[in-house]
C-alpha positions in Angstrom: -3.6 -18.8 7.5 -2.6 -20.4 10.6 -4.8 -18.1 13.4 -1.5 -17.5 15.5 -0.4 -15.6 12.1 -3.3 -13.4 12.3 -3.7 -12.5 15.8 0.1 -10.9 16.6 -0.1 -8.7 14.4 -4.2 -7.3 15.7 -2.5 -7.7 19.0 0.3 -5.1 18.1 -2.0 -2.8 16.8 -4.7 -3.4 19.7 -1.5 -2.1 21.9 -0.5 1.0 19.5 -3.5 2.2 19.5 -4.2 2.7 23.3 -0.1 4.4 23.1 0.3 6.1 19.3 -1.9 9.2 20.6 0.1 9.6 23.8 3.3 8.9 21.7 2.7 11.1 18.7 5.0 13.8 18.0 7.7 12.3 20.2 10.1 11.8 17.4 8.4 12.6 14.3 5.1 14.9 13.6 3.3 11.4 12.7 4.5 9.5 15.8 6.1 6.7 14.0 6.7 4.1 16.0 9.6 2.1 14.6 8.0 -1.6 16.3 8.1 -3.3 12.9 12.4 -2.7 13.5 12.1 -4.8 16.4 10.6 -8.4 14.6 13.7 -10.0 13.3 13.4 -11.8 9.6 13.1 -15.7 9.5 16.2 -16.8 9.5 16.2 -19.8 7.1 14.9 -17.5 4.3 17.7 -17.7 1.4 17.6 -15.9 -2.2 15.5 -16.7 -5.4 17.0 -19.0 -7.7 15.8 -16.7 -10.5 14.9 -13.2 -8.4 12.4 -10.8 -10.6 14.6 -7.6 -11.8 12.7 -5.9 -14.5 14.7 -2.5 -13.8 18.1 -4.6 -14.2 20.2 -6.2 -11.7 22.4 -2.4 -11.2 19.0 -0.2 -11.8 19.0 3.6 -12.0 16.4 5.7 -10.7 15.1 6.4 -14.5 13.2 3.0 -13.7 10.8 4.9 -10.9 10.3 7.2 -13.2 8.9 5.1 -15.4 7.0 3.7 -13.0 5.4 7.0 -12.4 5.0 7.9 -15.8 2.6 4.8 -15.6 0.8 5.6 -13.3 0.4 9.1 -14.5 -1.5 7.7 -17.4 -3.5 5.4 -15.3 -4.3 8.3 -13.2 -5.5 10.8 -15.4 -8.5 9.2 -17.4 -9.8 8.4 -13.8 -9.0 11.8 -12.1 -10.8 13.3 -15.2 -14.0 11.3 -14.7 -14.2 12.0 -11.2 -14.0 8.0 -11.1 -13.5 6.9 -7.4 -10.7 4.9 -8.5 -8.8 7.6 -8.7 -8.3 8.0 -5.2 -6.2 5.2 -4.5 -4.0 5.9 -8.1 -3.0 8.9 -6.6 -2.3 7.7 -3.2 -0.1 5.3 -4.7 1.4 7.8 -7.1 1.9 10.4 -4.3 3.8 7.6 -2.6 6.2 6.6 -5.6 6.8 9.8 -5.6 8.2 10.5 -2.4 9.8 7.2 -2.7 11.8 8.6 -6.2 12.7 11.5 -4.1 14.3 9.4 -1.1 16.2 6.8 -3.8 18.6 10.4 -4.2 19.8 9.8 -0.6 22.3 7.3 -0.8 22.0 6.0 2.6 18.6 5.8 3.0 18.2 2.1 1.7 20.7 0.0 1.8 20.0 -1.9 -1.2 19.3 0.5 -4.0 18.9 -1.9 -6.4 16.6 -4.3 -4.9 14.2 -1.7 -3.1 14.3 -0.4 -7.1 13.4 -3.4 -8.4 10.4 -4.2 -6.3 9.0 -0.8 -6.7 8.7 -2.2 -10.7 7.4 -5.6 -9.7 4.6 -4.1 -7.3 3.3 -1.0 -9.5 3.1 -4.0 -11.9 0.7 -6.1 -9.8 -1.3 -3.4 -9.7 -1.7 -2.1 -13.1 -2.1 -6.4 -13.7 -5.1 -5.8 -11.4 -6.4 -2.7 -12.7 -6.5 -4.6 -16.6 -7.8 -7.7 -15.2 -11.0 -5.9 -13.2 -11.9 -5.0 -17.0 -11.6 -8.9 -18.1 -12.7 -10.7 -15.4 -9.4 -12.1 -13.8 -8.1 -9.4 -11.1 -7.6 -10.9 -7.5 -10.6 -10.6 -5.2 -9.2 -8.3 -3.0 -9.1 -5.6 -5.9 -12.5 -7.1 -7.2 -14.1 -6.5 -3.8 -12.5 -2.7 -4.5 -12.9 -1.7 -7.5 -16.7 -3.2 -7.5 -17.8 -0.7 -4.3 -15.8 2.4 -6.4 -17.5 1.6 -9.4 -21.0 0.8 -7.9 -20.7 4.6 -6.0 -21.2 3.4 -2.8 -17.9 4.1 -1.0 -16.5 7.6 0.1 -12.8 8.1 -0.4 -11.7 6.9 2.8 -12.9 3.3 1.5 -11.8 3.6 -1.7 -8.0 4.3 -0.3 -8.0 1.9 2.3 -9.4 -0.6 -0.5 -6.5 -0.3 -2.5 -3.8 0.0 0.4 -5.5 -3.7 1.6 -5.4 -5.0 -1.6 -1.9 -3.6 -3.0 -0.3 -4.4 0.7 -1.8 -7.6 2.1 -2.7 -9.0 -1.6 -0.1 -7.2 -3.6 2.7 -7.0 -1.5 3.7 -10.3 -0.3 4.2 -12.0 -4.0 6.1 -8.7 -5.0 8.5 -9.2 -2.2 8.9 -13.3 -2.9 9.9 -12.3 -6.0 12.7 -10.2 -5.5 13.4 -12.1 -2.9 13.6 -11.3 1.0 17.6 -11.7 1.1 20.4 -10.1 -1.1 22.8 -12.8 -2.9 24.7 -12.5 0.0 22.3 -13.9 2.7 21.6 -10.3 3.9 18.1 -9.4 4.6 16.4 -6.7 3.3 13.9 -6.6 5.8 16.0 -3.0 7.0 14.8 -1.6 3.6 11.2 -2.9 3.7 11.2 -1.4 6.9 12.6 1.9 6.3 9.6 2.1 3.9 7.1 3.2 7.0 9.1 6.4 7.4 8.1 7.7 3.7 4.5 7.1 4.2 5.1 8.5 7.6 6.4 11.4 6.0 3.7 11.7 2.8 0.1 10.7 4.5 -0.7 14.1 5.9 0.3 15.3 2.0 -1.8 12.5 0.9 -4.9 13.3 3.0 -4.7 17.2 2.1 -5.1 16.2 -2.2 -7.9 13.6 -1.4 -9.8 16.2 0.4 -9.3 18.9 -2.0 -10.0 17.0 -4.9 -12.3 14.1 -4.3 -14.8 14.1 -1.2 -15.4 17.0 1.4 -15.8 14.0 4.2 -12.0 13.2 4.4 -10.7 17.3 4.6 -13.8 17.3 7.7 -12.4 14.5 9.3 -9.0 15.5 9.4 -8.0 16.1 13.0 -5.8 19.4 12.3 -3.7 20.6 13.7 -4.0 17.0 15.6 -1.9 14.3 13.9 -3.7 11.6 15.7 -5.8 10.4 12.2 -2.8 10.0 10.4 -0.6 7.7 13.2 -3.9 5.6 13.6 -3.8 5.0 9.7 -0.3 4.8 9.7 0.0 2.2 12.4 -2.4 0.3 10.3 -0.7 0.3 7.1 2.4 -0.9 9.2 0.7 -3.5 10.5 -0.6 -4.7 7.0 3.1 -4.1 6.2 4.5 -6.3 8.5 2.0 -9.4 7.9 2.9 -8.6 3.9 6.7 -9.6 5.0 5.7 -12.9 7.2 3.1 -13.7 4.1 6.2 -13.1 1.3 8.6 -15.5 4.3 5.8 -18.1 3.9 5.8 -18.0 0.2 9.5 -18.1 0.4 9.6 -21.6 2.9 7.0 -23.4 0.9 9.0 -26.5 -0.2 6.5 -27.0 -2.9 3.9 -25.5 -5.2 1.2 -27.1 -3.1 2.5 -26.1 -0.2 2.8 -22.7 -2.0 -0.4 -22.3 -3.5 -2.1 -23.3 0.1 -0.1 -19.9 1.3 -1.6 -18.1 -1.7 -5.1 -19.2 -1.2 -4.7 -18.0 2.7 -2.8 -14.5 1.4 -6.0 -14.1 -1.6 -8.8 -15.3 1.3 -7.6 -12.9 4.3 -7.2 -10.0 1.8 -10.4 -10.3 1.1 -12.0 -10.9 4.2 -10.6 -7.3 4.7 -11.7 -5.4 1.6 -15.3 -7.1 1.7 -15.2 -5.5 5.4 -14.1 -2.3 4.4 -16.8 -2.0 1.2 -19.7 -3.0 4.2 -20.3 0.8 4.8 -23.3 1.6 1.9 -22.6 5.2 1.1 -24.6 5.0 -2.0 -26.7 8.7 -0.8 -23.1 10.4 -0.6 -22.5 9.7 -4.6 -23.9 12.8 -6.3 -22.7 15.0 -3.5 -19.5 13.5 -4.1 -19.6 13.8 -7.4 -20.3 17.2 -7.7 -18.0 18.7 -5.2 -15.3 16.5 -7.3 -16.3 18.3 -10.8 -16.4 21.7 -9.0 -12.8 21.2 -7.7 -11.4 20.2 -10.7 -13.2 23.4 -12.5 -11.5 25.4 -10.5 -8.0 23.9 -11.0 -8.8 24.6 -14.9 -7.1 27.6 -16.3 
């Protein structure tokens, strides 16, 4: 990856963090700073030849569902365990959720049917990932991941920014070169991939609240309540990821050949996990048993 690629975007976020805290609340409890609305798509980018729609080319919503009644049973096993990968399954199944729910509101998105279809595509990539860790073949990135969860050496803060590296700057950028970046028409859908910030804006705090009721005692102490400043730093983060996921999927779009497209991939694979190998550095290996127990004693208490 060419390192002009890589520094805009650290640059951005160098800058929102010095103004997210001063700027949080202004327009929305999380601060989100709509920034991401402001970096126009390539211009040159034009429609798949043969766009991915596994949901149809007119979807309905029944094809989230289905999508979350995946990763319901992907979930479970996991949550029952107390296995650390179920921290980011239900992060990303908290999200699809609220995602479902904002599909009902017509004018939300403006393309329905392609913002439907790469919610299919991407759950996919990761439930790919999840049955490739057990074979040998999933992407580094979700290697690096799942490795530190199953080795019980990460707290839960890891193991969700683990899978929101891998599923965003790994995931994310072949999902949206897929479905493609434009509609048949020529018209971007960067407005919709955008507009996607505002539900995790909206479902974080939510997010935050289950981990640390369910999984580790850390992340409910380190929430800032009644301070939203934790959750615009993470958010501006994941925006960030966001926005390189769109430049990476533009790349993969302008490759004029499948050399020139598999030198993109190799960057997309290598910088993804460059990221999760720093995010698995931390060794919290003492905090497993702690972990584990406060885990097995919350979900006792949910029992009937």
């Amino acid at each position: 990856m060419k390192s002009s690629s890589v520094a805009r975007p650290a640059v951005v976020l160098l800058v929102l963090a010095l103004v997210a805290p001063g700027l949080a609340g202004a327009d929305h409890p999380l601060g989100n700073i709509p920034w991401s609305t402001l970096l126009p798509p390539h211009p040159g980018v034009t429609a798949p030849a043969d766009p991915a729609i596994p949901c149809g080319e007119h979807p309905t919503p029944a094809c989230v569902d289905q999508v979350i009644d995946d990763m319901v049973v992907n979930w479970e096993p996991w949550d029952a365990s107390c296995d650390p990968r179920a921290v980011f399954a239900l992060t990303y199944l908290l999200t699809t959720e609220a995602f479902r729910e904002t599909i009902e509101d017509t004018g939300f998105f403006q393309d329905n049917d392609g913002i439907i279809n790469l919610d299919r595509v991407f759950a996919d990539l990761f439930f790919a990932a999840v049955d490739g860790y057990e074979n040998g073949t999933a992407p580094p990135a979700w290697k690096v991941a799942f490795d530190a969860a199953t080795s019980g050496r990460t707290n839960a803060v890891q193991d969700v920014f683990l899978g929101m590296n891998a599923h965003i700057q790994r995931d994310l950028p072949v999902a949206l070169a897929a479905v493609g970046l434009v509609q048949a028409d020529g018209a971007s859908r960067k407005s919709d991939h955008d507009a996607v910030n505002e539900i995790l804006s909206d479902v974080l705090d939510h997010i935050e609240d289950e981990i640390g009721r369910l999984y580790d005692p850390m992340v409910a102490l380190a929430d800032a309540k009644p301070s939203p400043v934790d959750e615009v730093g993470a958010l501006e983060l994941l925006k960030s990821w966001r926005e390189g996921a769109w430049r990476n999927a533009e790349r993969l779009t302008l490759a004029r050949s499948n050399a020139e497209r598999n030198v993109v991939m190799a960057q997309i694979e290598a910088y993804s996990t460059i990221w999760a190998t720093v995010i698995a550095g931390p060794d919290f290996s003492w905090y497993e048993a702690r972990r584990f127990a406060y885990c097995t004693a919350a979900h006792q208490a949910t029992q009937p």
